[in-house]
Backbone as numpy.savetxt, mean C-alpha at the origin, in Angstrom:
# Nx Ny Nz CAx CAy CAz Cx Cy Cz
15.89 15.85 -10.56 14.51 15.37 -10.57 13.88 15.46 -9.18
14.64 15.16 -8.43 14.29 15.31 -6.87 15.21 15.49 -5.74
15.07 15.74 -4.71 16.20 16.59 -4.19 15.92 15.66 -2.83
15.44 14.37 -2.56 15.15 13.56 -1.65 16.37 12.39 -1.23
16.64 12.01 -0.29 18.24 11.53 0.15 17.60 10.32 0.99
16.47 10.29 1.51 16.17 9.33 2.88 15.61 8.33 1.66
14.52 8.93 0.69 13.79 7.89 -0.02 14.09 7.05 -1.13
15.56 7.88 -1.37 16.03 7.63 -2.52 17.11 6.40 -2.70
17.68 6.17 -4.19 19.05 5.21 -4.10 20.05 6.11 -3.04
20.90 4.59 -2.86 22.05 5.11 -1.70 23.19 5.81 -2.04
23.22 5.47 -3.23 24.39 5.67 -4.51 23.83 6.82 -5.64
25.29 7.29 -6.01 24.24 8.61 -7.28 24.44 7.52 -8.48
24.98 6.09 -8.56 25.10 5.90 -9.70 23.20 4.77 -9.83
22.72 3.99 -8.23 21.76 3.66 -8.14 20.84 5.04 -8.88
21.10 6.25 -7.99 19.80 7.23 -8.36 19.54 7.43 -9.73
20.45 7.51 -10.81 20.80 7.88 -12.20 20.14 7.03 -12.84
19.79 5.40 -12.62 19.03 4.87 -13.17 17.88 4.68 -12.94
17.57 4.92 -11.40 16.16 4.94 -11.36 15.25 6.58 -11.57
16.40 7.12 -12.12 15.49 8.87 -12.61 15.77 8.14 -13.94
16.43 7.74 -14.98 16.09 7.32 -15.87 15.18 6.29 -16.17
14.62 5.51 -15.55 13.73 4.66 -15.52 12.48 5.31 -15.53
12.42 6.55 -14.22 11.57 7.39 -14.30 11.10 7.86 -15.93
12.26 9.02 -16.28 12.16 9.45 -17.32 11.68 8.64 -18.43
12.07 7.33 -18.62 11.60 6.39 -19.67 10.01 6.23 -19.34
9.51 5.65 -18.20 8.17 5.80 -17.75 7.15 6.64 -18.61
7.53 7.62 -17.91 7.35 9.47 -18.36 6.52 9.91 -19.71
8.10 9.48 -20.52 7.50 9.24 -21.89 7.03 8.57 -22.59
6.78 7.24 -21.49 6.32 5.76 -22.59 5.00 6.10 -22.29
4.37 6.41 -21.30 3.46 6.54 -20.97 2.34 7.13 -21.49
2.83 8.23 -21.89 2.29 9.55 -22.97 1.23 10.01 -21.70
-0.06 10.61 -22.76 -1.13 11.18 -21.64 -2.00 10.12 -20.62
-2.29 10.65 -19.50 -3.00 9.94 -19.09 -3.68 10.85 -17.50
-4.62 10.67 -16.92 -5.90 10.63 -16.24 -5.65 11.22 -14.43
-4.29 10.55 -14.35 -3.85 10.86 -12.73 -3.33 12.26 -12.78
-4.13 12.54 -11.43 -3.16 14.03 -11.20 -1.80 14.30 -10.81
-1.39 15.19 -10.75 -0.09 15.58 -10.13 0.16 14.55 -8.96
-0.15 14.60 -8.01 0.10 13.71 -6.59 -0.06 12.16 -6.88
-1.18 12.26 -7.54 -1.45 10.41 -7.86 -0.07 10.01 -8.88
0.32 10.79 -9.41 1.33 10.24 -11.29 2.49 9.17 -10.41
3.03 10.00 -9.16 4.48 9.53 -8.48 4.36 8.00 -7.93
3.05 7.96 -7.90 2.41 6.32 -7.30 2.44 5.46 -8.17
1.18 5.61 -9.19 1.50 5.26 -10.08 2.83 4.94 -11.07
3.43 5.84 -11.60 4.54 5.35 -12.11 5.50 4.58 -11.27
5.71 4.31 -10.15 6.41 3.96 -9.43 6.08 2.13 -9.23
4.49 1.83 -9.27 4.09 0.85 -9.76 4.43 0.73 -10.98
4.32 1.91 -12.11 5.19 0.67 -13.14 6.28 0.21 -13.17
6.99 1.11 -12.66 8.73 0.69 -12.51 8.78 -1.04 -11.91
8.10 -1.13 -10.55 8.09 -2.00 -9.94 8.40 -3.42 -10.97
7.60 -3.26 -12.06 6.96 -4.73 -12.73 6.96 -4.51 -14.27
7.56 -3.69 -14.40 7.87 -2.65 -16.19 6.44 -3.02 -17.12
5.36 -2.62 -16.47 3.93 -3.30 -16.83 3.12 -1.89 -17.10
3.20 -1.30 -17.89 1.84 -0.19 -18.29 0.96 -0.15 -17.73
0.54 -1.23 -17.97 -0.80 -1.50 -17.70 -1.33 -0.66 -16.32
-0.82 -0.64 -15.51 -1.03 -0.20 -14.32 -0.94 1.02 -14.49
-0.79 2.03 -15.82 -1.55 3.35 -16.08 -2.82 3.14 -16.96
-3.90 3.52 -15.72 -5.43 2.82 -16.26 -5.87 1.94 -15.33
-5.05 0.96 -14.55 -5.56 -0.25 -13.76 -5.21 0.51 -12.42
-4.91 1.20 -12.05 -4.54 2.04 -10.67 -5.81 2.66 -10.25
-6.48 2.84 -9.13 -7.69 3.43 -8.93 -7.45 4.09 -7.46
-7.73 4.87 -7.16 -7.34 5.85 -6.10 -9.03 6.48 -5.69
-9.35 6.39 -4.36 -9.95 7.24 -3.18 -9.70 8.57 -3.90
-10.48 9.47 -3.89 -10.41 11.27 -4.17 -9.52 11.52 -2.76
-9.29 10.84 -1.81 -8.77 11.63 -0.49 -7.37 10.38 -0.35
-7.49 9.59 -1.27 -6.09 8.83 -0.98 -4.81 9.35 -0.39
-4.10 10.20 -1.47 -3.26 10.96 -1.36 -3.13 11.60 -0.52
-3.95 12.39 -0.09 -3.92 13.60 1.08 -3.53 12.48 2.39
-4.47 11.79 2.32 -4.89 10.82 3.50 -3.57 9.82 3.91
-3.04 9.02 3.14 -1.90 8.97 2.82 -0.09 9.51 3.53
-0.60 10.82 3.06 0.77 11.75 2.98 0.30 12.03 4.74
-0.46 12.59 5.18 -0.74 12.77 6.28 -0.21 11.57 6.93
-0.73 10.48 6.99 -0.60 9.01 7.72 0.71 9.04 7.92
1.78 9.44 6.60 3.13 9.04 6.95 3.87 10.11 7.48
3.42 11.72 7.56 3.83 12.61 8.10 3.49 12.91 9.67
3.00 11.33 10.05 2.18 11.92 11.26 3.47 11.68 12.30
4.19 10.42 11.60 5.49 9.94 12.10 5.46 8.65 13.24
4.32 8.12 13.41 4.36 6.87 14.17 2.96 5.98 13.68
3.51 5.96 12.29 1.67 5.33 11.25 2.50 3.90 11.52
1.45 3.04 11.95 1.97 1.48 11.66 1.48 1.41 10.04
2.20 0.11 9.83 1.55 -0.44 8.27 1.17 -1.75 8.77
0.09 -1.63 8.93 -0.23 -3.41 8.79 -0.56 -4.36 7.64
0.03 -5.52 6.98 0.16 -5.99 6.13 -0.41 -7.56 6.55
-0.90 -8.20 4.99 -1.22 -9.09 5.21 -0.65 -10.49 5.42
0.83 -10.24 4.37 1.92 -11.20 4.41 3.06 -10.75 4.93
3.98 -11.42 5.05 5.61 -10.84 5.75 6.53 -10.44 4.38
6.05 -10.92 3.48 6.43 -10.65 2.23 6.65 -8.25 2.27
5.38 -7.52 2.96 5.26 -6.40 2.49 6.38 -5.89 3.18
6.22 -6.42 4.75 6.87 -5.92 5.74 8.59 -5.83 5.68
8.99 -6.56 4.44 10.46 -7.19 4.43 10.62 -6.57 3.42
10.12 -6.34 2.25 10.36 -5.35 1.11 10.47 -4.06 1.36
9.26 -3.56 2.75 9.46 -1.88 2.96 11.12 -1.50 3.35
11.22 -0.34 2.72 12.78 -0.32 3.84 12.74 0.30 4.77
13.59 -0.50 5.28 13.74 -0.50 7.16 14.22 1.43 7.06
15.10 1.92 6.48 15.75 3.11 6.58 14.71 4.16 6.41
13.82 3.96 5.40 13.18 4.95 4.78 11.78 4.83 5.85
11.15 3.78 6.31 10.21 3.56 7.58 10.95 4.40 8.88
12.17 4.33 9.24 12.81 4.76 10.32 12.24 5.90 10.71
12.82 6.87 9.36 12.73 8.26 9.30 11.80 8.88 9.33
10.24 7.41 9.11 9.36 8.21 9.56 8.55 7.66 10.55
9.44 7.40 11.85 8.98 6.45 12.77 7.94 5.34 12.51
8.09 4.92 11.24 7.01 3.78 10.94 7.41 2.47 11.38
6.26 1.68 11.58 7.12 0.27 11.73 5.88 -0.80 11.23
5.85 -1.96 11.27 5.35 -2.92 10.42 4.82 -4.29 11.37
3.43 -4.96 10.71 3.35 -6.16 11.53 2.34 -6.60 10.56
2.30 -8.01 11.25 2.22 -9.00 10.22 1.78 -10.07 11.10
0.42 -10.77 10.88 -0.09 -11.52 11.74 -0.19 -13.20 11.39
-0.36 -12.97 9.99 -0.47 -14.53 9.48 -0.27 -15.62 9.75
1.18 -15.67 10.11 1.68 -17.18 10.60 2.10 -17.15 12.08
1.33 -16.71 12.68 1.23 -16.74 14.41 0.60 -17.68 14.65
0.85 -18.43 15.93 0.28 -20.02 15.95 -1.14 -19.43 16.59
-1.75 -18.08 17.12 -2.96 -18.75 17.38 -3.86 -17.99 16.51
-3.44 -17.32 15.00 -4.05 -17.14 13.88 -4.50 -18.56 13.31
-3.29 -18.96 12.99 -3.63 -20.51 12.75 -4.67 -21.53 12.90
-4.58 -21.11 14.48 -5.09 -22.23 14.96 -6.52 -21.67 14.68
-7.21 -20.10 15.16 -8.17 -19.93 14.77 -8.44 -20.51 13.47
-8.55 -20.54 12.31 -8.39 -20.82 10.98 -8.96 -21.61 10.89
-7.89 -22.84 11.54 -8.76 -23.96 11.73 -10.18 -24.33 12.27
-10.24 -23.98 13.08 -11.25 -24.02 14.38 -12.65 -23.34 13.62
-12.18 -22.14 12.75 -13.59 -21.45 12.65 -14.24 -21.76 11.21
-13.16 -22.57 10.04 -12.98 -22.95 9.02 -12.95 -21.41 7.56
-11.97 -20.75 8.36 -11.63 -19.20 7.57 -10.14 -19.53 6.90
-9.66 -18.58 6.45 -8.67 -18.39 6.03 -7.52 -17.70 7.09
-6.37 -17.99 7.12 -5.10 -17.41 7.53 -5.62 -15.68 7.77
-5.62 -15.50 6.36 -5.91 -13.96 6.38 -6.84 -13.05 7.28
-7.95 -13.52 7.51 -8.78 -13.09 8.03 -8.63 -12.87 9.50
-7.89 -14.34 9.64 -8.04 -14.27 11.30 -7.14 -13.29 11.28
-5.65 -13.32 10.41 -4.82 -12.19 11.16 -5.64 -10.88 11.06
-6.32 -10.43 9.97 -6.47 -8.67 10.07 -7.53 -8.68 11.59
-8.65 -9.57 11.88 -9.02 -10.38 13.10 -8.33 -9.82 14.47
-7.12 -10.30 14.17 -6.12 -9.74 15.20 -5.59 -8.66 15.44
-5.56 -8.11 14.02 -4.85 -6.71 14.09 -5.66 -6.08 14.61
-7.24 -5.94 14.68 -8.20 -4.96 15.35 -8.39 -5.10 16.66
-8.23 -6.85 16.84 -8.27 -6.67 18.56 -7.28 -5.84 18.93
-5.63 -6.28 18.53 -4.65 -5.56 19.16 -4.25 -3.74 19.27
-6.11 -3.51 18.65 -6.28 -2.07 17.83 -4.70 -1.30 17.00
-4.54 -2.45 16.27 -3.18 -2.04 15.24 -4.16 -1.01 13.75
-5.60 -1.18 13.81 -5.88 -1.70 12.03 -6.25 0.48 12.28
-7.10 1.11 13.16 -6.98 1.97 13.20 -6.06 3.59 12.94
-5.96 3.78 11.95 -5.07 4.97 12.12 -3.80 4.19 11.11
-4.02 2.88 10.54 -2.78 2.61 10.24 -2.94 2.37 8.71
-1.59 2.36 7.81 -1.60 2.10 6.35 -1.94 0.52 6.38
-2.73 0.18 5.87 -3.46 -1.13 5.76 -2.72 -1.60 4.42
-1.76 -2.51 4.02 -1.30 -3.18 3.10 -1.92 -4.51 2.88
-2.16 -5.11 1.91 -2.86 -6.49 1.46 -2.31 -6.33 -0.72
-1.32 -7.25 -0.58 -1.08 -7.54 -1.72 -1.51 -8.79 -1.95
-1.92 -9.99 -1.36 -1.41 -11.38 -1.57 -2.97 -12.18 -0.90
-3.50 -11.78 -0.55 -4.69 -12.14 0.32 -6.20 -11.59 0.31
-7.18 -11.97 -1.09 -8.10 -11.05 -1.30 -9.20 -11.61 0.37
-9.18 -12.42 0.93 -10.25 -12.60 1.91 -9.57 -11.83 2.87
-8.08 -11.53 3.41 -7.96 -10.17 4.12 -8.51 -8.94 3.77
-8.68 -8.52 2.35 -9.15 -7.55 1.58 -10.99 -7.58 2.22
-11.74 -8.78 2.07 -13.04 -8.47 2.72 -12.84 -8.21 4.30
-12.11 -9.03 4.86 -12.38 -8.82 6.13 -12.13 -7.02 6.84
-11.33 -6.71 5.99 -10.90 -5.36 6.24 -12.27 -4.24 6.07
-12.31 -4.82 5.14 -14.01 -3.93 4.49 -15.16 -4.12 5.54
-15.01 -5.54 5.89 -16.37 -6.04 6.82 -16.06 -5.06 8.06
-14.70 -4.87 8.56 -14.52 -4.23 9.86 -14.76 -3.14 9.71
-14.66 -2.44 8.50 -14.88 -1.14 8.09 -16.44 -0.77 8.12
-16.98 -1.86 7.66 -18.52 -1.25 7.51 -19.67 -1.84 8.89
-18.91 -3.04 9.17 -19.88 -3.76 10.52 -19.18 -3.19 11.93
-17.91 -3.01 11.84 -17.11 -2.56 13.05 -16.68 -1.19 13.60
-16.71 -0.22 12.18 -16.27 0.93 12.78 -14.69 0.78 12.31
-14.07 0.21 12.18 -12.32 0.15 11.91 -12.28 1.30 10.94
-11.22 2.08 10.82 -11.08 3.52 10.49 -9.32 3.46 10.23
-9.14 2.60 9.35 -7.29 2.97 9.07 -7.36 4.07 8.42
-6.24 4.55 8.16 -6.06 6.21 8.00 -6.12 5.69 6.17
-5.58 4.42 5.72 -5.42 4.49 4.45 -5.44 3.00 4.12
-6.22 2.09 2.95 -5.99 1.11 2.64 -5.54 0.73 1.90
-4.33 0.11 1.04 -3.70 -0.08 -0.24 -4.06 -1.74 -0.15
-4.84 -1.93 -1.48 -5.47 -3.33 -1.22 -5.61 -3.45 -3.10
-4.56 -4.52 -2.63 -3.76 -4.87 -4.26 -3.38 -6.27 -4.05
-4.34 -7.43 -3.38 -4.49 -8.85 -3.67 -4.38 -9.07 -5.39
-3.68 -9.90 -5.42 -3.39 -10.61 -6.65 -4.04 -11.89 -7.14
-4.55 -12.40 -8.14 -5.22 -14.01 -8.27 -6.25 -13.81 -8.78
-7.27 -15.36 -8.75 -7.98 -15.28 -9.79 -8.99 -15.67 -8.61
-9.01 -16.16 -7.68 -9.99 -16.24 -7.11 -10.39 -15.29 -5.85
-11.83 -14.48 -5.95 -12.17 -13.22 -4.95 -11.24 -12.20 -5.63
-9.78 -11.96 -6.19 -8.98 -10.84 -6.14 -9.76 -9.91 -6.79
-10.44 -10.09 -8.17 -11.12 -8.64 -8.82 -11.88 -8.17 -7.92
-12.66 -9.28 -7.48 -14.22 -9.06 -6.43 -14.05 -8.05 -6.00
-12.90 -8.63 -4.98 -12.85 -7.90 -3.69 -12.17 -6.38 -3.78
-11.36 -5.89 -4.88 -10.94 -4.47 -5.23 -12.49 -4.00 -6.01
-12.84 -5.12 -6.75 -14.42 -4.34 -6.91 -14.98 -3.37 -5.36
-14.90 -4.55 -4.47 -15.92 -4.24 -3.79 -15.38 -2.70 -2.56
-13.63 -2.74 -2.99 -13.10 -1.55 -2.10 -13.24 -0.67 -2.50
-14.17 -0.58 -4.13 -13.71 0.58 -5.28 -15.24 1.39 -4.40
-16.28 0.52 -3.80 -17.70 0.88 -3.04 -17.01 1.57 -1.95
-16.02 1.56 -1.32 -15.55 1.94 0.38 -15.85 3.83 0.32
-16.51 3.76 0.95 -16.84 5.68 1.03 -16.16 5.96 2.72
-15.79 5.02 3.71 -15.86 5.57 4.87 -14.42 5.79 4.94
-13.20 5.27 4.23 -11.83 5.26 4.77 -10.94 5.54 3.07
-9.92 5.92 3.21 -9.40 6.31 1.71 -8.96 5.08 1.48
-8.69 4.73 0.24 -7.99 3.60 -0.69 -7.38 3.60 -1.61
-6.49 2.78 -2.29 -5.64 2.79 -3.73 -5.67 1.09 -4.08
-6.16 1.47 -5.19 -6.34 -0.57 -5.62 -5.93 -0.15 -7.01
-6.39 -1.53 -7.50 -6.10 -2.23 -8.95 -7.37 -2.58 -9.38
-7.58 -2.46 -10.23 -8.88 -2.96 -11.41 -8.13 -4.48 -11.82
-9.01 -5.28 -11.24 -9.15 -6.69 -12.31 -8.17 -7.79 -11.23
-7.40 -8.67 -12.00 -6.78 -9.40 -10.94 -5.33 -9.48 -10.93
-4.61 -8.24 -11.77 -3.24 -8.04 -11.56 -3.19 -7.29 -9.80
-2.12 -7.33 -9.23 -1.54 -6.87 -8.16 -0.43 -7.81 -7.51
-0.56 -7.50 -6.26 0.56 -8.17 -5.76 1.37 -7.45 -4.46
2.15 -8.11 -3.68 2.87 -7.22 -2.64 4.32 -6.10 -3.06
4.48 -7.21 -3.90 5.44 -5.63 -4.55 5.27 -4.33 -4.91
3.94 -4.77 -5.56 3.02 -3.67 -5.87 2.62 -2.71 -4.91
2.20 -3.36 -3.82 1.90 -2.93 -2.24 3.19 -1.75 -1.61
4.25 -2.72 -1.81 5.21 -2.10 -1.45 5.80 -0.41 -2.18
5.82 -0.94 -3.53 6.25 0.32 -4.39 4.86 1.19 -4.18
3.96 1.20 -3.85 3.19 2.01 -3.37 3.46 3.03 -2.25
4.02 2.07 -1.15 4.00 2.66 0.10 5.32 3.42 -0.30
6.00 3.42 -0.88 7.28 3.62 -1.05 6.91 4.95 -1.99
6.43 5.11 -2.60 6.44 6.42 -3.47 5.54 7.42 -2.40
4.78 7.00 -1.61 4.16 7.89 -0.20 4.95 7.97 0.20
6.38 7.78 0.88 7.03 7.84 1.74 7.90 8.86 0.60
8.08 8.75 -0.53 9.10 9.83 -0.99 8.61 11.53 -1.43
7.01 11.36 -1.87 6.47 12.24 -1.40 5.94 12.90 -0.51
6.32 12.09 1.29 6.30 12.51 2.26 7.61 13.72 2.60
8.74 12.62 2.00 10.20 13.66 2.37 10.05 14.90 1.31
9.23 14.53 0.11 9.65 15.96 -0.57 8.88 17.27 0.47
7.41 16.92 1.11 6.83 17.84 2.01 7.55 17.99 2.77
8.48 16.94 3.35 9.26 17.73 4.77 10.05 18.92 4.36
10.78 18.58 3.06 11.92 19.87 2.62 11.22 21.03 2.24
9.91 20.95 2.01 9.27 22.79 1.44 9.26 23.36 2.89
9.06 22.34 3.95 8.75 23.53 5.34 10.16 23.14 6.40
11.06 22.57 5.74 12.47 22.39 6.44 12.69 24.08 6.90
């Protein structure tokens, strides 16, 4: 099914079930709407959460993919995330290989303390931070868990100029979460991959970044 070793199980007896999982996917799925490049994302979100649904609820940027695959082939893309939750799920092995690395601002005492002080959310102040520390630029922007990180990202995008190479913004909940993937589904200046409605989540986030990263290694092997 794939001839990938960095992205893959460690084990051929791990790999055997997750190409069968694949394969089950595949066919449960029947027809559907994503192209070639988008399908590996997608299905990979369903695996995550054995949830269909997320063929149909997946919404992708026309330049996602490209945008994306580039980011992680560039070989030193940060991911900035909104919880520590994304950063601890990515794997460390499969980030290595592509000099990626991860940060996470949330529970820093002077996110915090902003928070308080300005009467915002956790979230905000960190993505807040990530632009001062010019992390948010050029980088895979993760937000599973935090739809007011999800605006603030947008606000920097449209009031600030902030330009991440890619946003995967898949807040979960009932309060702001549809809104605010509503309102990324408007983003024309930077690519994106969301969710319709108020399923998501960081796992989700994660098995995202994770199927970019395996269709990153399959590009490395056509020009190995």
């Amino acid at each position: 099914m794939t001839t990938n070793i960095v992205t893959e199980q460690l084990t051929a007896a791990g790999r055997a079930i997750e190409h069968d999982s694949f394969s089950i996917i595949d066919a449960e799925a029947g027809p559907h709407d994503y192209t070639a490049e988008q399908w590996p994302l997608v299905r990979r979100m369903i695996h995550a959460n054995a949830d269909f649904d997320f063929n149909g609820l997946t919404a992708f940027h026309p330049e996602a993919m490209r945008a994306g695959l580039a980011a992680v082939l560039k070989l030193d893309t940060p991911v900035v995330a909104d919880v520590e939750m994304i950063c601890v799920g990515l794997s460390t092995p499969r980030l290595k290989h592509f000099g990626m690395t991860t940060h996470h601002y949330i529970s820093d005492p002077d996110v915090i303390e902003l928070a308080h002080d300005m009467g915002t959310t956790r979230a905000v102040q960190s993505m807040r931070k990530a632009h001062r520390l010019g992390r948010l630029d050029g980088a895979i922007v993760g937000i599973g868990n935090a739809p007011t990180a999800l605006l603030e990202v947008i606000r920097l995008v449209r009031e600030e100029g902030v330009r991440p190479a890619l946003i995967v913004g898949m807040p979960v909940g009932f309060v702001s979460a549809a809104e605010s993937k509503d309102l990324l589904m408007t983003v024309n200046e930077v690519p994106w991959i969301t969710i319709k409605g108020r399923k998501g989540g960081s796992t989700l986030v994660v098995a995202a970044i994770h199927a970019l990263l395996g269709v990153a290694e399959a590009e490395q092997k056509k020009v190995a």
